[in-house]
N, C-alpha and C positions, 0 to 999 in steps of 0.2 A: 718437870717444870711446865705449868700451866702459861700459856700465852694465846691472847686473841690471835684472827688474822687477814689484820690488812696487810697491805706491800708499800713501804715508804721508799721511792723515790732517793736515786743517789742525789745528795747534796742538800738536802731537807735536812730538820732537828735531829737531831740525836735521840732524841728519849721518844721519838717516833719512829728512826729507823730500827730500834731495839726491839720492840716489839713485832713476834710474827704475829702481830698483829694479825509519703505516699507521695506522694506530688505537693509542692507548695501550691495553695492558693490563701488570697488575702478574705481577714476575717470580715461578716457581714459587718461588723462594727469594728468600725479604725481606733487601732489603741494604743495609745503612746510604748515606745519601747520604757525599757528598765535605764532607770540614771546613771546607774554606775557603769564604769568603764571598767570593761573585763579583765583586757589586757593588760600587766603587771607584770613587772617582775623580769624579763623576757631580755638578757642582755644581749648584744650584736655579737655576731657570729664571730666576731674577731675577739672581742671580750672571752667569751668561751673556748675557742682556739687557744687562746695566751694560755687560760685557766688550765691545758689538757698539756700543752706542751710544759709548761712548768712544772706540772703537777708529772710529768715522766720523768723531769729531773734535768731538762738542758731546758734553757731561751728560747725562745721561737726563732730566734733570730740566727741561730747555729746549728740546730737541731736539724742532722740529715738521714738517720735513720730511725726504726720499730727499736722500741727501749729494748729488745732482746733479739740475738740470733740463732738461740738454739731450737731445737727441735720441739715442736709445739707438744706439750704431753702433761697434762697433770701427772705427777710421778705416778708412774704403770698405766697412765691413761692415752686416750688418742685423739687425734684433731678431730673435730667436726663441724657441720654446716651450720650458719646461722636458720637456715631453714629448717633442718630440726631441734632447734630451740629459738624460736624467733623476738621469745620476750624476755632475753637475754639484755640487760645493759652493763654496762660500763660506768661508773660512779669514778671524776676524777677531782680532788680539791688540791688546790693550793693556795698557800697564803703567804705574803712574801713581806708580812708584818711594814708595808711602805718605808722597811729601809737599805738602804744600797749594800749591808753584808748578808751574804745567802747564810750565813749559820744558825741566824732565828727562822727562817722559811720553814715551813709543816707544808708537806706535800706528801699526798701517797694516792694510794686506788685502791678502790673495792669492787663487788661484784652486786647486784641484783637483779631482782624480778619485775618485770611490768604486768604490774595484776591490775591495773584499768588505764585508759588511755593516758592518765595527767596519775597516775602512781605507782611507786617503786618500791618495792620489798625488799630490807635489807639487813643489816645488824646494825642494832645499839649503839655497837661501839666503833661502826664509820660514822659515826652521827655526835658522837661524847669522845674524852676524850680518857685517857686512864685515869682522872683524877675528878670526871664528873663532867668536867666543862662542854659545854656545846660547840660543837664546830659551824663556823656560820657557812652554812652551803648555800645560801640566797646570794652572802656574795663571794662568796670564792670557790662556789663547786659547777661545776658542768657533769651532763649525764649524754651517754652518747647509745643510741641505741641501732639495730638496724642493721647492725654489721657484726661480722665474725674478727674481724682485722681489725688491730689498734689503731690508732692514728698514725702518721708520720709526717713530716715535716720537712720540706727539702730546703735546698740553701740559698732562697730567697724568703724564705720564709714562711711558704704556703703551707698550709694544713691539709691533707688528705686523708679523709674521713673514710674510705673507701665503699662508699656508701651509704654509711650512717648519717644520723640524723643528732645533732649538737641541744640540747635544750635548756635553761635555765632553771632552777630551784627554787621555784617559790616561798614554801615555807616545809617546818621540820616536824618529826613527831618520833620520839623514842618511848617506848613503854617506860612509864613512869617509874617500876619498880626495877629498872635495870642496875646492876650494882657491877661500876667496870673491878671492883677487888673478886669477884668470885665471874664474873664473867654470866651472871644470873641476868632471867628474864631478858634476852641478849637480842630483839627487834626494835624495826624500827621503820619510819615508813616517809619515801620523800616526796614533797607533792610538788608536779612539775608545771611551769608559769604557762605551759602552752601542751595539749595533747601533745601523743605521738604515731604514727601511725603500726606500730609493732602491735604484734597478736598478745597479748594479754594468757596468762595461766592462771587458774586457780590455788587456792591454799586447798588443802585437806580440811572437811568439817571439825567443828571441835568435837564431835561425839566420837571421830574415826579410830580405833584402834587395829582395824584389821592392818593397816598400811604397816604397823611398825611391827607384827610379828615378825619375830627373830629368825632369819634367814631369808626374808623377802629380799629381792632386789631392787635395789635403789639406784639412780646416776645423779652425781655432782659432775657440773659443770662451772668454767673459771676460766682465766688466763692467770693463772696463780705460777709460783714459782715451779719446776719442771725438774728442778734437781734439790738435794740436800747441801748438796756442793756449789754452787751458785747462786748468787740474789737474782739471777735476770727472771724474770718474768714472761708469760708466752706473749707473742704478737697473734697468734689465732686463738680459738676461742679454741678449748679441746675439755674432754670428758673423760668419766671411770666407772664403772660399775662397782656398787660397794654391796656387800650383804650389810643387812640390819642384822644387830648384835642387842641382846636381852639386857635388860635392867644391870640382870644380873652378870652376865660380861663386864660389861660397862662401869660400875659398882668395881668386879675383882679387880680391875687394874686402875682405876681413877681413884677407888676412894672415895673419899667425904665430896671431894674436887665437884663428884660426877652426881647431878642435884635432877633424881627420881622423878618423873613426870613434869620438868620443865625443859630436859636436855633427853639427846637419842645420842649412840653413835652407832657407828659404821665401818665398814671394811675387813680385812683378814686384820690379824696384828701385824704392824710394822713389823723389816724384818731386821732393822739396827743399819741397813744401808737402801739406798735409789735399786738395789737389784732386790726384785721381789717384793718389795712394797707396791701398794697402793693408795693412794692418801689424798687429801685436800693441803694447801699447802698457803703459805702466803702469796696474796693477792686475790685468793679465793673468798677472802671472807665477805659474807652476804649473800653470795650465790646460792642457788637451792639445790636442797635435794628432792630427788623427783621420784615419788611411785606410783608407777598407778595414770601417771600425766597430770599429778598436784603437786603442791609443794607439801613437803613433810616434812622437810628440814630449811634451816639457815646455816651457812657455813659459820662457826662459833668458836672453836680456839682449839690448841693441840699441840704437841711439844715442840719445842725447838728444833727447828730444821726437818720435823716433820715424820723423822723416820726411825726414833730410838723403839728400839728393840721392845717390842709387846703391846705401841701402844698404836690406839684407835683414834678416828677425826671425829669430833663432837660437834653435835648441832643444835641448835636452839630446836623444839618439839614443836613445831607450829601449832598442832590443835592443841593445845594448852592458849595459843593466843590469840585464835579468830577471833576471841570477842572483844580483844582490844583492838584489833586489827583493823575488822570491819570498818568502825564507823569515822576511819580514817580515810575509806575509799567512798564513800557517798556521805560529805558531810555540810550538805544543807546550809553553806554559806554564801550568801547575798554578796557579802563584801569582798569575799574573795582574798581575804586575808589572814584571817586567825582563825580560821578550822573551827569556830563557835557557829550554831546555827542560828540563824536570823530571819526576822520573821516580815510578811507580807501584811498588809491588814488596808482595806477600806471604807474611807468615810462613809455613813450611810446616808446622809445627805447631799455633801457636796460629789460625791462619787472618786472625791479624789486619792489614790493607793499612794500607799507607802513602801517603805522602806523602813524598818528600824532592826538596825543591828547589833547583837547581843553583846553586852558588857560582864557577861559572867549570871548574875544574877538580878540584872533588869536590862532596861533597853536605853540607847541612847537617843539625842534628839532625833524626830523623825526626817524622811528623806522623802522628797514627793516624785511620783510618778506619774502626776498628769490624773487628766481624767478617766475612769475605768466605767463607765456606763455601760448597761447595754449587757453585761456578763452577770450571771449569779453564780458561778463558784469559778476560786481562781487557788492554784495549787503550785507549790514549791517540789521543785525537784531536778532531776537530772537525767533524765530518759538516754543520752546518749554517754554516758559517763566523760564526759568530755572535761569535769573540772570544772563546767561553767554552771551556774542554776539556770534551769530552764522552768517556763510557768506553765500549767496547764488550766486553760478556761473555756467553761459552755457559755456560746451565747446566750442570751433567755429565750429571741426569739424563734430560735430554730432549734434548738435543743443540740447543737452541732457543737464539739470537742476539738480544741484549737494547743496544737504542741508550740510556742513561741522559744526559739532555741537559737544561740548566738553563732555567726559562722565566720571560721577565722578566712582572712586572706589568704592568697596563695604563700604570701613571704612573713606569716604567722605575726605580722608587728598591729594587725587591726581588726576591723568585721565588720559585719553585721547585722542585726536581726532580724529574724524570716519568721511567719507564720505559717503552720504547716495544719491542714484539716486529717486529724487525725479516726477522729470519729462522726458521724451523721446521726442528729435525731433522737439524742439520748434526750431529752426532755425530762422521760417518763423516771428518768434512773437515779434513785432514790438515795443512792450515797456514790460519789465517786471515788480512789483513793488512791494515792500513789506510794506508798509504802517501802518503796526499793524492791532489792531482788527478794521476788517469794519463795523463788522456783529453785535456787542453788545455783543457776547459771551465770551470776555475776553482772545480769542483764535486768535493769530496771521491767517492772512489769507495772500496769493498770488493773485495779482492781472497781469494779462497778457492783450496787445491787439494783436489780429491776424492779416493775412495781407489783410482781407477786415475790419479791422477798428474796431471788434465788441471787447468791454472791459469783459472779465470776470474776477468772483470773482470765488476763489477757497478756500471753506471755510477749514481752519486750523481744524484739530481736537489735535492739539498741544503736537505732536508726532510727525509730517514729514511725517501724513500722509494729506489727503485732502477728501472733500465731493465733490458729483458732482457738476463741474463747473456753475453757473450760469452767466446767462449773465443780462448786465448793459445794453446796449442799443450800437448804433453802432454811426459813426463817428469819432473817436478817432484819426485814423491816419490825421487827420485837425493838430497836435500837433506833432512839433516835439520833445519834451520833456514833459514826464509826471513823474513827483515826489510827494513823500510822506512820513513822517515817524512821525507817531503821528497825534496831535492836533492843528488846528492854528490858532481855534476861539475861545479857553477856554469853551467850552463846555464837552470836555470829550470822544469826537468822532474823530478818523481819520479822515483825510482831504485830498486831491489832489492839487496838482497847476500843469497846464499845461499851455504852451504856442505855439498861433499859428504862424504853421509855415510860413505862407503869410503876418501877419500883426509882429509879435513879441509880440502881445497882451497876456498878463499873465491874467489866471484866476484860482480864486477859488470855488472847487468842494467839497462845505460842507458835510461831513458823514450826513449821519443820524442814525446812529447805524443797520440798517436794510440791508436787502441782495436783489437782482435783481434790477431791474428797479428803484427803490428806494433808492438804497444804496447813493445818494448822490442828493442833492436839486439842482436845476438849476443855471448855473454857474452865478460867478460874476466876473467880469471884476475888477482886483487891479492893474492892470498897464497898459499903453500904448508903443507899439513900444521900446519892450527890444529889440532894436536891437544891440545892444551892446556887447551883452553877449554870448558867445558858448559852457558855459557849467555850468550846474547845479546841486548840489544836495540838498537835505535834508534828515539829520540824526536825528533829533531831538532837544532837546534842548542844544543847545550848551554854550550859554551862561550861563545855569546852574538857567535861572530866574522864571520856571519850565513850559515854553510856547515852542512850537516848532520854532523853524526859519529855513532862507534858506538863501542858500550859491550861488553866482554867480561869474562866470570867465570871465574878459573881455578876448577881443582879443590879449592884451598886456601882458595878466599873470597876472594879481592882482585878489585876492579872494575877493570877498565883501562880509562879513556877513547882512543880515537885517534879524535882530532880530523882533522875534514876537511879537506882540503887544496883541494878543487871541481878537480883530476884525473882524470880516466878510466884510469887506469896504477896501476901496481903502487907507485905513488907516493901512492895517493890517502888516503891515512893520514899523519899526522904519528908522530914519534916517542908510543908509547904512554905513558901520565901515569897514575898509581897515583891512585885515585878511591877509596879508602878498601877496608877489609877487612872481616870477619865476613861477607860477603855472602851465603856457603854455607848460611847460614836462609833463606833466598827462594825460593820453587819458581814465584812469576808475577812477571810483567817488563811492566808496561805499552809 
């Protein structure tokens, strides 16, 4: 019997407990901050507390121990520190349907990763529910991170976090093609209303196969159920070592079940009881598996009670899904709401910037920012992965490089905006670009060309500060436009598109996750003779279909969106989609 695995919470639904689930200095030119207000989404510590103690399955108001007291152990595994797993959370919903009988109540807990400060790696199916439905984690989920120890609750009702850190759910994102009937394409990813200060882990590349050869050692980590015989669940965070197990393992005892280069599993075979097993269990689901110090796995589903005789824990195969993955961790939204990227643009007369936020496939009414004088290029991005868009602009008159980036309060409810001189004197520097991470470290980088042609990479150390420059190799200024932001071959890597200036020929400059000479494969040509067009950008994915695209200006003012296709070919464009007119007043393009 195939079953997900979250952990439902005594007193919750039924058909939910059934399944086992540098220094700031100010710029030479004073420039209005961004109009929108960051902060969203962010419920009160006590809203979130209710949310964590319901969701263990008592009141807040009763609730005087850890939902369990046995011995902390994923079945055959062992306690461990949060300090060797620091980007460990805690994922808890409950929803108590606003009526006074607990029998409709859905509450349970799952496991994830914090792979950037404001995002959570998880499964699909903490996120839907066995029939499709979405679970609203904006408003009934809390993420607790920062701690090894569950919550508890004494009998006045306080909450003890044991350190951790409480934060709200902004918005949701499950891979589109998840199917809760086979437990397919099984992530999911949550974006949280405020950073958090936990160490962040990587996914595994999607090109990586070495991680899954058969007998590597992997560790799952959870507070997942501890026995076969028991629902409780661990109050410490604890761990297992599993071997990686071959297609074809995996295949002899799953069957059809067990779906070839989307799922892995792991471990010896159960051994039909808690003695001699090894296993991921309920409550663990969403947790990773680790090889290597990436994620390689999501915890994904396995038999009932965890330990019948022969069988293995299955995982969602994450490099099958960095590239949906990605552009849900750097995704180039102004508004801070719908995970669609939105774009920057200013008047070229009155100097005054905008705002206009994507509706899928145009833009909505614009947003004004005040006047932007005084700057000739101004840039969309996220240098500190913080969740918030940060802008990056040279002044004109000093050729000087300004990080403008939003700073929360100490009690996370507000902020606000600081300019930071990041670079001096680039004047001369013929493209600037911010593209996300180039390098594979998860760390926004700065990409410049100078005015003999040579492209460096300035690797992010995702503060606003940088590593020494490296160089990519020279020629560049062949291109009168070089753009980037994101992924644009579904891989999971940063990308380029430039166009030369003698022909109008567009080409793409695939990442390879790597830094110098390497940092991108040798171009390919995806269009002829854009002579058409005089201005371009890209922000990411705008249409919201989780692929990067890019944006063109004819001569006459019409915006063209061409959506991404995640292609490396002359294909990598969908047919182009009129994104509205007048555009011929904008002379900067975030």
């Amino acid at each position: 019997m195939r079953l997900a695995l979250p952990f439902a919470a005594a007193g919750v639904a039924a058909a939910v407990a059934a399944a086992v689930m540098t220094s700031s200095a100010n710029a030479a030119t004073a420039l209005p901050k961004p109009g929108t207000q960051p902060v969203v989404g962010q419920p009160s510590q006590a809203t979130l507390e209710k949310r964590i103690a319901g969701a263990s399955g008592t009141d807040s108001t009763d609730r005087t121990s850890s939902p369990s007291a046995v011995s902390p152990k994923i079945i055959g595994g062992n306690t461990t520190t949060i300090s060797s797993a620091p980007w460990m959370a805690q994922l808890w919903y409950y929803d108590d349907k606003g009526t006074t009988s607990t029998s409709d109540d859905i509450g349970f807990f799952c496991g994830g990763s914090v792979v950037s400060p404001t995002k959570i790696l998880t499964a699909a199916h903490c996120v839907r529910d066995e029939n499709g439905k979405a679970y609203n984690w904006k408003a009934d989920g809390a993420v607790v991170t920062g701690t090894a120890q569950l919550p508890t609750t004494d009998t006045s009702g306080t909450t003890d976090l044991h350190g951790g850190q409480a934060t709200g759910v902004l918005r949701q994102w499950n891979n589109p093609s998840y199917d809760p009937a086979t437990v397919n394409n099984d992530i999911a990813v949550l974006t949280l209303a405020v950073p958090v200060k936990a160490t962040p882990i990587r996914m595994v590349t999607s090109g990586d196969t070495a991680s899954y050869t058969a007998g590597n050692d992997a560790t799952v980590y959870g507070w997942g159920r501890t026995s076969s015989t028991s629902q409780d669940i661990s109050d410490t965070l604890k761990t297992a070592t599993l071997p990686i197990q071959s297609d074809t393992t995996c295949s002899g005892y799953w069957g059809s079940d067990f779906i070839k280069g989307h799922m892995v599993c792991a471990g010896a075979p159960a051994t039909g009881s808690d003695t001699g097993t090894t296993s991921a269990c309920n409550g663990d689901s969403g947790g990773p598996l680790v090889v290597n110090g990436r994620i390689a796995g999501i915890v994904s589903w396995g038999v009932q009670d965890c330990v019948s005789k022969g069988a293995y824990s299955v995982f969602s195969k994450v490099s099958a899904y960095v590239g949906a993955a990605c552009p849900q961790l750097d995704d180039g939204n102004l508004s801070y709401t719908d995970g669609k990227a939105d774009l920057f643009v200013r008047n070229s007369s009155t100097k005054t910037g905008y705002e206009k936020d994507s509706k899928g496939s145009s833009f909505a009414t614009r947003i004004s920012w005040g006047n932007w004088g005084g700057v000739n290029l101004v840039l969309q991005t996220d240098l500190n992965r913080d969740g918030y868009q940060d802008l990056v602009y040279r002044v004109s008159s000093t050729g000087d490089v300004y990080w403008e980036h939003f700073v929360l309060n100490s009690a996370r409810t507000d902020g606000s905006w600081t300019d930071t001189k990041i670079f001096s004197g680039w004047k001369t520097r013929t493209r600037i670009i911010v593209p996300g991470d180039v390098t594979g470290d998860y760390l926004p980088d700065v990409l410049s060309v100078d005015s003999g042609g040579t492209l460096w990479i300035y690797p992010g150390k995702g503060n606003g500060t940088f590593g020494s420059r490296v160089s990519v190799g020279t020629g560049w200024n062949q291109y009168n436009t070089v753009r980037g932001h994101g992924d644009f071959t579904g891989d999971g890597k940063a990308d380029l598109i430039a166009r030369k200036s003698s022909t109008g020929d567009l080409y793409l400059y695939k990442g390879t996750g790597k830094s110098g000479s390497g940092a991108f494969s040798s171009r390919i040509k995806v269009r002829s003779a854009w002579t058409g067009y005089n201005a371009f950008d890209a922000v990411g994915d705008v249409s919201g279909d989780g692929k990067a695209d890019f944006l063109a200006r004819t001569k006459g003012g019409t915006l063209y969106l061409y959506k991404g296709t995640g292609k490396a070919t002359s294909e990598i464009f969908a047919t182009r989609v009129s994104a509205g007119t007048g555009f011929e007043q904008y002379d900067l393009w975030g």
